[in-house]
C-alpha positions as semicolon CSV with decimal commas, in nm:
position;residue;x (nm);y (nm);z (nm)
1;X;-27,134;6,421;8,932
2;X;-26,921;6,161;9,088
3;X;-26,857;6,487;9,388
4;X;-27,185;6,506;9,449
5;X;-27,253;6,145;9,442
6;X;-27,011;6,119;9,738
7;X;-27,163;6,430;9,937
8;X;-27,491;6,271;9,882
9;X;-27,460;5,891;9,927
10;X;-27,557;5,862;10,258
11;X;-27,889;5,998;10,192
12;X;-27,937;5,801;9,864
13;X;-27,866;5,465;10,088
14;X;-28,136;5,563;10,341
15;X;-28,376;5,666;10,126
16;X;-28,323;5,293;9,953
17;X;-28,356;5,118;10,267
18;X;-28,649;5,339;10,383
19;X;-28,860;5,242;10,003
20;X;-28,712;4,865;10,052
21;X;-28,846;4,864;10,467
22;X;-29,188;5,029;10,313
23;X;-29,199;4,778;10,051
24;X;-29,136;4,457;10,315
25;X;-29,408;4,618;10,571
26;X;-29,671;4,636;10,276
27;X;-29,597;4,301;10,139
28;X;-29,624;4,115;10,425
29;X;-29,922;4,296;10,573
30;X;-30,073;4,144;10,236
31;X;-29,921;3,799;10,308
32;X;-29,739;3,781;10,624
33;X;-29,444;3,573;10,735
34;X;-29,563;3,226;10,933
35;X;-29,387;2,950;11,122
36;X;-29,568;2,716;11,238
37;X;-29,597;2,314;11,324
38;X;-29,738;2,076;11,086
39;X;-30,027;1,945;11,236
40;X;-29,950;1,590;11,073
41;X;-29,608;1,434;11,156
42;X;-29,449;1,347;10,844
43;X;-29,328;0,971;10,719
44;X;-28,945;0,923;10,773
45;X;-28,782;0,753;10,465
46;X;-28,498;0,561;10,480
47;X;-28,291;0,501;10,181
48;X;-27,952;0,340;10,038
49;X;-28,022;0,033;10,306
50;X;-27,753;-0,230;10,213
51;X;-27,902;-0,502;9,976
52;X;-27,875;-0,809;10,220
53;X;-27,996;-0,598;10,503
54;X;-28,281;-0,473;10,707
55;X;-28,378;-0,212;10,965
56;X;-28,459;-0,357;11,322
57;X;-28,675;-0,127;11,578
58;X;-28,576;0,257;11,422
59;X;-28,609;0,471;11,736
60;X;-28,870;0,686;11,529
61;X;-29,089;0,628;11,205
62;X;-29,277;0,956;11,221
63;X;-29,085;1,335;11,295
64;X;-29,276;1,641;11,362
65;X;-29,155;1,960;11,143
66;X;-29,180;2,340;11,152
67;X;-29,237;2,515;10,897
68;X;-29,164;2,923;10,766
69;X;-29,307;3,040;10,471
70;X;-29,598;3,259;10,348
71;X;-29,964;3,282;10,470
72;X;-30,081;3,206;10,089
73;X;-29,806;2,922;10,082
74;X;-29,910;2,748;10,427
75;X;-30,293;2,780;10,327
76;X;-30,140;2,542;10,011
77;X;-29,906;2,287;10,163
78;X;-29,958;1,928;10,232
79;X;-29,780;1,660;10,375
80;X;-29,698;1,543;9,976
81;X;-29,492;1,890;9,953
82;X;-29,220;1,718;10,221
83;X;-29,009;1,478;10,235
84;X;-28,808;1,368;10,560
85;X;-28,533;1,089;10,486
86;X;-28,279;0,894;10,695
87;X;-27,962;0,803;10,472
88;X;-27,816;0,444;10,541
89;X;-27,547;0,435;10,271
90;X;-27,205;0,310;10,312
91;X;-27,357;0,149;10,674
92;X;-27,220;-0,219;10,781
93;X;-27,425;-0,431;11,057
94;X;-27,460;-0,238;11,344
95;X;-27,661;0,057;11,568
96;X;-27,639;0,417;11,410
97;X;-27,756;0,792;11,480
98;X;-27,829;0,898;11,183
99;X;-27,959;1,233;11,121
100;X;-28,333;1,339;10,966
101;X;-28,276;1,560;10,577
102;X;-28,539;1,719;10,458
103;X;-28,708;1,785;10,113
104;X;-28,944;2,070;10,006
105;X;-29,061;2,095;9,641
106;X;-29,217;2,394;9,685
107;X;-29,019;2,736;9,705
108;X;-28,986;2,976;9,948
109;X;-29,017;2,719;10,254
110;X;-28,818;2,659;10,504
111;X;-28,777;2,409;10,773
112;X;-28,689;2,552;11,069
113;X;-28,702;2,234;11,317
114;X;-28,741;1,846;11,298
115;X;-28,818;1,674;11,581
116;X;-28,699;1,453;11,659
117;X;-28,321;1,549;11,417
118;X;-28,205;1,217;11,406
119;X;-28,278;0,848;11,457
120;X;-28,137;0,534;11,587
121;X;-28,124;0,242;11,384
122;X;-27,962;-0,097;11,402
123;X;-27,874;-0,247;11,045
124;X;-27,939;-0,658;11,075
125;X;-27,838;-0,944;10,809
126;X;-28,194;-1,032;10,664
127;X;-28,251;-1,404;10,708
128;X;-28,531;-1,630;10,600
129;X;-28,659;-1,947;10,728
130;X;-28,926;-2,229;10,674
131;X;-29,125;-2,310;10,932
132;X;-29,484;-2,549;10,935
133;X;-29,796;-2,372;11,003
134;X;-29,981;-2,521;11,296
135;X;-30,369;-2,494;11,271
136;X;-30,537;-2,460;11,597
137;X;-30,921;-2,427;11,667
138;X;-31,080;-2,223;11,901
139;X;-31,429;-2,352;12,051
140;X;-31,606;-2,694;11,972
141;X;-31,877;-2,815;11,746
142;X;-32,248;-2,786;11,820
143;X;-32,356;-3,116;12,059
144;X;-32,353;-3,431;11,933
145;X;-32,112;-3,278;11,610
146;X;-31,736;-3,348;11,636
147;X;-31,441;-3,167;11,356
148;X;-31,190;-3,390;11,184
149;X;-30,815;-3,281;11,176
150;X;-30,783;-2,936;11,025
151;X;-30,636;-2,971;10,658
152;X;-30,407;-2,633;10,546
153;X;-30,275;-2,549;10,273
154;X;-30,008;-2,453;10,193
155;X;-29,842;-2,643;10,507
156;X;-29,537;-2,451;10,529
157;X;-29,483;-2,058;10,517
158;X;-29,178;-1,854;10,514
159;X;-29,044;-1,573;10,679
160;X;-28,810;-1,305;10,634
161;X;-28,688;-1,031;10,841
162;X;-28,428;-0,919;11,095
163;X;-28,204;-1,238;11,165
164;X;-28,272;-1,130;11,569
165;X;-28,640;-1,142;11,535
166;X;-28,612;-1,454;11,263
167;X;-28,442;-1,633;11,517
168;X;-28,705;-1,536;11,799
169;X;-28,989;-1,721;11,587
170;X;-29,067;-2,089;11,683
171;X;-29,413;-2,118;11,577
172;X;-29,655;-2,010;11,295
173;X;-30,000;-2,023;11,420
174;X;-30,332;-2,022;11,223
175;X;-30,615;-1,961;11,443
176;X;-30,972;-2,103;11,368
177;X;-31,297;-2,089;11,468
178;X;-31,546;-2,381;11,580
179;X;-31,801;-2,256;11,803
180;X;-32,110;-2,424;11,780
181;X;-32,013;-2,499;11,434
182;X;-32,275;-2,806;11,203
183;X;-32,103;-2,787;10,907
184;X;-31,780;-2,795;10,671
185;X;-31,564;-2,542;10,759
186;X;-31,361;-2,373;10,458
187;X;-31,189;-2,036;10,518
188;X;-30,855;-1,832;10,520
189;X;-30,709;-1,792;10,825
190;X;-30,419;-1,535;10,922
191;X;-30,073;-1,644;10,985
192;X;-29,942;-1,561;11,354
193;X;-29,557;-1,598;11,417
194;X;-29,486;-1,654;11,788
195;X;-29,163;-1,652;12,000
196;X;-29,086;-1,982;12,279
197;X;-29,297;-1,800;12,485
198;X;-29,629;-1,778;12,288
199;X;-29,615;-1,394;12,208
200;X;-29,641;-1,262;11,834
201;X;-29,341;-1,220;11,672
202;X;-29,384;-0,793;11,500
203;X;-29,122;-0,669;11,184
204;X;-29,109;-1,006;11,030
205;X;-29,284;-1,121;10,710
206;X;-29,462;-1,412;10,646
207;X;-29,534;-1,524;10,291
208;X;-29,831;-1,604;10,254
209;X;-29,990;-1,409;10,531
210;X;-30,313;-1,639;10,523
211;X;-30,344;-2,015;10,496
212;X;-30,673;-2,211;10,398
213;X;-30,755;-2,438;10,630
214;X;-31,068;-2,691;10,578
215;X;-31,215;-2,915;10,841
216;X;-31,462;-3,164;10,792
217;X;-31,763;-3,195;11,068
218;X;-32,024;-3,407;11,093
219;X;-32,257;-3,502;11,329
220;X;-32,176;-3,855;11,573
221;X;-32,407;-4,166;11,403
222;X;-32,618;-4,203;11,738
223;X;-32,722;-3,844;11,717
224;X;-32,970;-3,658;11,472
225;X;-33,070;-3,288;11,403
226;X;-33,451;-3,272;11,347
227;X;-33,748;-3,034;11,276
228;X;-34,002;-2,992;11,501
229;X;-34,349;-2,923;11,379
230;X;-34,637;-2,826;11,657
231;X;-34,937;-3,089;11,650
232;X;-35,238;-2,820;11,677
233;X;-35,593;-2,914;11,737
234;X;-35,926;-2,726;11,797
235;X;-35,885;-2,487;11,503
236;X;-36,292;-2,554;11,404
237;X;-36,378;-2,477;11,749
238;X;-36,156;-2,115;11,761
239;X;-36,317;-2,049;11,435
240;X;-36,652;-2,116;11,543
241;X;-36,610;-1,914;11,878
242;X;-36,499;-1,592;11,665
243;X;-36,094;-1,630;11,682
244;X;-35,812;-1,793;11,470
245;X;-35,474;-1,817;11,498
246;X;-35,236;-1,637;11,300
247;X;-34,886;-1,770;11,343
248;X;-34,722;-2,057;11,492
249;X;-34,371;-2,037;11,654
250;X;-34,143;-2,285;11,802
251;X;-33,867;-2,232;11,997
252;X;-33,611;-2,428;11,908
253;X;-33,734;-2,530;11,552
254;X;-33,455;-2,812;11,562
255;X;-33,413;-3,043;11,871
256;X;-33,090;-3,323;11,903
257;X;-33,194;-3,699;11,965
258;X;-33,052;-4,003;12,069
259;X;-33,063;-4,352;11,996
260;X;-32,821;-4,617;12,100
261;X;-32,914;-4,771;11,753
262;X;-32,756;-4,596;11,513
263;X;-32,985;-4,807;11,227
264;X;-33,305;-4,732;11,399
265;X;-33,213;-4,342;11,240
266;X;-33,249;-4,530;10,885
267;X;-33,654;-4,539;10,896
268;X;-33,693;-4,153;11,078
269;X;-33,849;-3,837;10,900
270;X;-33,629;-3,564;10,959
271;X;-33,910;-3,444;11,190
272;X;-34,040;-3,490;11,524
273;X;-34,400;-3,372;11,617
274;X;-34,532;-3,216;11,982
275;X;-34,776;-3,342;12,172
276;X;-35,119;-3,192;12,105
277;X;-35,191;-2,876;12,170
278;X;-35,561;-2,764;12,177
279;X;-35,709;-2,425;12,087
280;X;-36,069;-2,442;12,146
281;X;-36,184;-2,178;12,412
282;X;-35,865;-1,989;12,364
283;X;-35,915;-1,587;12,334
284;X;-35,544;-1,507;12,358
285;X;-35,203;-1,594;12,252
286;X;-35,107;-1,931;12,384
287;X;-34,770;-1,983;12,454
288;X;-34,680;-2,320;12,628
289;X;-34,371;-2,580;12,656
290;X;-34,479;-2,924;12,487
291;X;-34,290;-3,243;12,522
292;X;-34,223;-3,406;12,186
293;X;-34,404;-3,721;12,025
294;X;-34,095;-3,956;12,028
295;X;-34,088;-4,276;11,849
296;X;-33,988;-4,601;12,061
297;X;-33,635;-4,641;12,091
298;X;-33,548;-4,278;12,138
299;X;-33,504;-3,934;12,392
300;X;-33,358;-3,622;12,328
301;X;-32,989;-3,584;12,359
302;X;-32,983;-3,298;12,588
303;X;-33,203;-3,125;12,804
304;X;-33,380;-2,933;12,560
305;X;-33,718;-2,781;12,612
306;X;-33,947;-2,720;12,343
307;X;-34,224;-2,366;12,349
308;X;-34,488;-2,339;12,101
309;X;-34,640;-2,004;12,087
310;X;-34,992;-1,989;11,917
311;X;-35,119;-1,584;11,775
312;X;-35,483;-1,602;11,851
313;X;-35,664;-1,285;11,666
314;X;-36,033;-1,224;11,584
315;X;-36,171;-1,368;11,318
316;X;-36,105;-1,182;10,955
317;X;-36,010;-1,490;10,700
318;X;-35,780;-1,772;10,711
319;X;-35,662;-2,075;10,593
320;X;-35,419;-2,360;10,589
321;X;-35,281;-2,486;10,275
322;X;-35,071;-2,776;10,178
323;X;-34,762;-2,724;9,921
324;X;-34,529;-3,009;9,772
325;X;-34,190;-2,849;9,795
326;X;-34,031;-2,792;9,459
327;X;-33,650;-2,879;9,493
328;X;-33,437;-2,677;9,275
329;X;-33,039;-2,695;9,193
330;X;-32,967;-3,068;9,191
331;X;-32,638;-3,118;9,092
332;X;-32,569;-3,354;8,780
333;X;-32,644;-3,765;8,838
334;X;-32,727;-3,656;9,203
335;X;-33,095;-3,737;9,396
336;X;-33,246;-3,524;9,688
337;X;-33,439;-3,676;9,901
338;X;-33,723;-3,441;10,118
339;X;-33,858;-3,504;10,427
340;X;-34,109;-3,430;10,482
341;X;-34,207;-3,341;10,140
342;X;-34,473;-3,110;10,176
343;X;-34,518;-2,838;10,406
344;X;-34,840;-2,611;10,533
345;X;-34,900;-2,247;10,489
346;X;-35,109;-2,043;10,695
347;X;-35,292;-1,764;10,456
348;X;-35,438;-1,447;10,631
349;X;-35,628;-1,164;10,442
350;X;-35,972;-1,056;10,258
351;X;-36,198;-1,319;10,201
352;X;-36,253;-1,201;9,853
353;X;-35,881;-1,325;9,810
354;X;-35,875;-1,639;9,986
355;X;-36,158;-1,751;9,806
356;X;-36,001;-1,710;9,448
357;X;-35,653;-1,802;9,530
358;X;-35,547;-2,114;9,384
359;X;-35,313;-2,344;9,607
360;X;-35,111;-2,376;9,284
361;X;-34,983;-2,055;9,248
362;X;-34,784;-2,121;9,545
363;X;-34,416;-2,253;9,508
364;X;-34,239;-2,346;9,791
365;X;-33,880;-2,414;9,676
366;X;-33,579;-2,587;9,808
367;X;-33,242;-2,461;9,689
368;X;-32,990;-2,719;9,714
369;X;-32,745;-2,562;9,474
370;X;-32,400;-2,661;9,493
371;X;-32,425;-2,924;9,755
372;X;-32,238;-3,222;9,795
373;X;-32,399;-3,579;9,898
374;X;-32,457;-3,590;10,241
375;X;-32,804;-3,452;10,475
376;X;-32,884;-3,095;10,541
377;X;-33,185;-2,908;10,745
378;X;-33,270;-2,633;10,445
379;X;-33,538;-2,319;10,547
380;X;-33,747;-2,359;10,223
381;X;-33,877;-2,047;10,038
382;X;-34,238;-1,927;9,964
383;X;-34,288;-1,787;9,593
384;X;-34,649;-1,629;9,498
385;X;-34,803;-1,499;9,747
386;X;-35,054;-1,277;9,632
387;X;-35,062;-0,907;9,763
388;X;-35,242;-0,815;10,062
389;X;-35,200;-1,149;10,227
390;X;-35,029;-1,256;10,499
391;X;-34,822;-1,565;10,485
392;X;-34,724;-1,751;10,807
393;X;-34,493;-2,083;10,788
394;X;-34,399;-2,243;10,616
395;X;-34,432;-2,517;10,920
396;X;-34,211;-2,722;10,960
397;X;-33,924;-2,383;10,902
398;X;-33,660;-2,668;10,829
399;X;-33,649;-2,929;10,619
400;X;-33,459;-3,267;10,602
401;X;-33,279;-3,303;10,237
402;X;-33,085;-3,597;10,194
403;X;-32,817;-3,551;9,876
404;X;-32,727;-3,924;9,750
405;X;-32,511;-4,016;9,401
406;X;-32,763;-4,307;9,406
407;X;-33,159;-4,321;9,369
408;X;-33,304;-4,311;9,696
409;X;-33,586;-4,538;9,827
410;X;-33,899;-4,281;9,792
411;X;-33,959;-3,939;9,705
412;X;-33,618;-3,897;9,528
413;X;-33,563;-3,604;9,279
414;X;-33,311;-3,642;9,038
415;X;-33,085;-3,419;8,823
């Protein structure tokens, strides 16, 4: 046996290596070798960074890798399957090359190439330091408003990081936003950390990222926001000739004015009417600029024009109605007052309606939930209008409500 073993090895050993190459070919004609390039670049992780230390401006945070392994394998990998880590233990303070290790925890991969192999680091002492957190404001009030100092809180923020970038930062900043702003501004704002030179400060911490920052604004005493409600005459003619109007527009429904008196403001509606403006013999929409009905004593702050636009349509069915507002929300032992306290309604649909509709089963409310004492312009809302009419208004859009701890001279609603 063993003689003919010997005369016949050689052709044993080829006739192995001939099944085994037949084997390979048919295998991986079934699922064939593949190298290829991730087409994600994977997350490099470093570890075992000495406690008391931190990482300053790693020449890489991302390495490409390629990949052999299986067809059936590749169509099942994922970025998850590899891990690519930089190894910082045993490091003191100082700039390294340390080289890129991989992970797979899947089998029968291999990583043929990581790009880049290794990266530079520079180990720092991590520092923190205290600094105050300067609020600044961007833009300015509306006209004729004006902001108080900007409150923040907390005042102070910390930051941690590299003790070279630490050092760099002179300044946190907290940006803000006034532009054309009426009211109380309450809001988080980001923290910025800036160098000597005004430029952000990147790969240091700030804790807490966001301050809140509250200003107060209110509007200068010889100044006033106010509605302004169109003065419209000749509707009984436009009916009569066949036409009504529709809707009523102004452009700007609030206008600024001035009085060198700041106590003359004591004894003003928080309206302002136009001039007349007359419809009869109009066919079209009107659209004109009136000047407003000022009372003695006052002008408008600013150049501000004022545009009324009429809809004039052919007659179907219409009509004005008066509402008392209905003021809802008033906060315990607080009074609101209106003004004015009523508003109209223009009501456009089927006759067969109009003529059944009851004025009462309109609401027109005022929300003035959650608001502290002081004078707002509120857009009251309309509540049951009936289906298949058309509401226009209310007119004024805006209406004064003054929010006092005390009773207030007329009209007040209470808690």
């Amino acid at each position: 046996m063993l003689k003919w073993l010997k005369i016949n090895f050689g052709t044993l050993l080829l006739s192995l290596i001939l099944a085994l190459t037949v084997w390979f070919i048919a295998v991986n004609q079934d699922d064939p070798r593949v190298e290829r390039l991730l087409e994600d670049p994977i997350e490099i992780q470093y570890e075992g960074v000495p406690e008391g230390y931190q990482i300053t401006n790693p020449s890489a945070n991302q390495a490409s890798v390629t990949l052999l392994t299986t067809q059936s394998i590749w169509d099942e990998l994922s970025t998850e399957d590899i891990r690519l880590v930089a190894k910082m233990e045993g490091l003191d303070q100082g700039t390294y090359k340390v080289p890129i290790q991989s992970a797979i925890s899947r089998q029968l991969v291999k990583v043929t190439d990581i790009n880049p192999e290794s990266v530079i680091v520079t180990l720092e002492i991590k520092e923190t330091k205290e600094l105050p957190i300067h609020v600044v404001t961007l833009g300015s009030p509306a006209l004729s408003y004006s902001a108080e100092e900007p409150l923040a809180d907390p005042q102070n923020a910390i930051i941690t990081g590299p003790a070279s970038l630490v050092a760099r930062v002179v300044e946190l900043r907290a940006p803000i936003n006034l532009t054309n702003r009426q009211e109380r501004l309450d809001q988080l704002a980001p923290i910025i950390a800036l160098d000597e030179d005004g430029l952000e400060v990147d790969g240091v911490q700030i804790s807490p990222e966001t301050v809140r920052v509250e200003v107060q604004i209110t509007q200068q005493p010889n100044y006033r926001l106010v509605s302004v409600i169109p003065k419209i005459e000749g509707e009984t003619d436009l009916v009569e000739a066949g036409y009504l109007f529709t809707e009523v527009t102004v452009t700007p429904q609030l206008v600024t004015i001035f009085s060198s008196d700041p106590q003359a403001f004591e004894d003003l509606p928080g309206f302002i009417e136009t001039v007349p403006l007359n419809l009869a013999g109009a066919v079209d929409d009107i659209e004109q600029q009136l000047q407003l009905n000022l009372p003695p004593g006052f002008s408008l702050a600013f150049e501000q024009s004022v545009t009324v636009k009429v809809d004039i349509e052919p007659r179907t069915n219409s009509v004005t109605i008066n509402r008392p507002l209905d003021v809802r929300g008033v906060g315990d032992n607080l009074y609101a007052l209106l003004s004015p306290d009523e508003v109209s309604i223009i009501l456009t649909g089927p006759a067969a309606i109009l003529n059944t509709l009851q004025p009462e089963e309109i609401i027109v409310v005022v929300d003035v939930t959650d608001l502290e004492p002081g004078t707002y312009q509120i857009t009251p809302q309309i509540i049951g209008i009936p289906t298949d009419i058309d509401a226009s208004g209310p007119i004024p859009a805006t209406i004064q409500v003054t929010i006092s701890a005390s009773p207030l001279p007329t009209s007040s609603i209470d808690s």
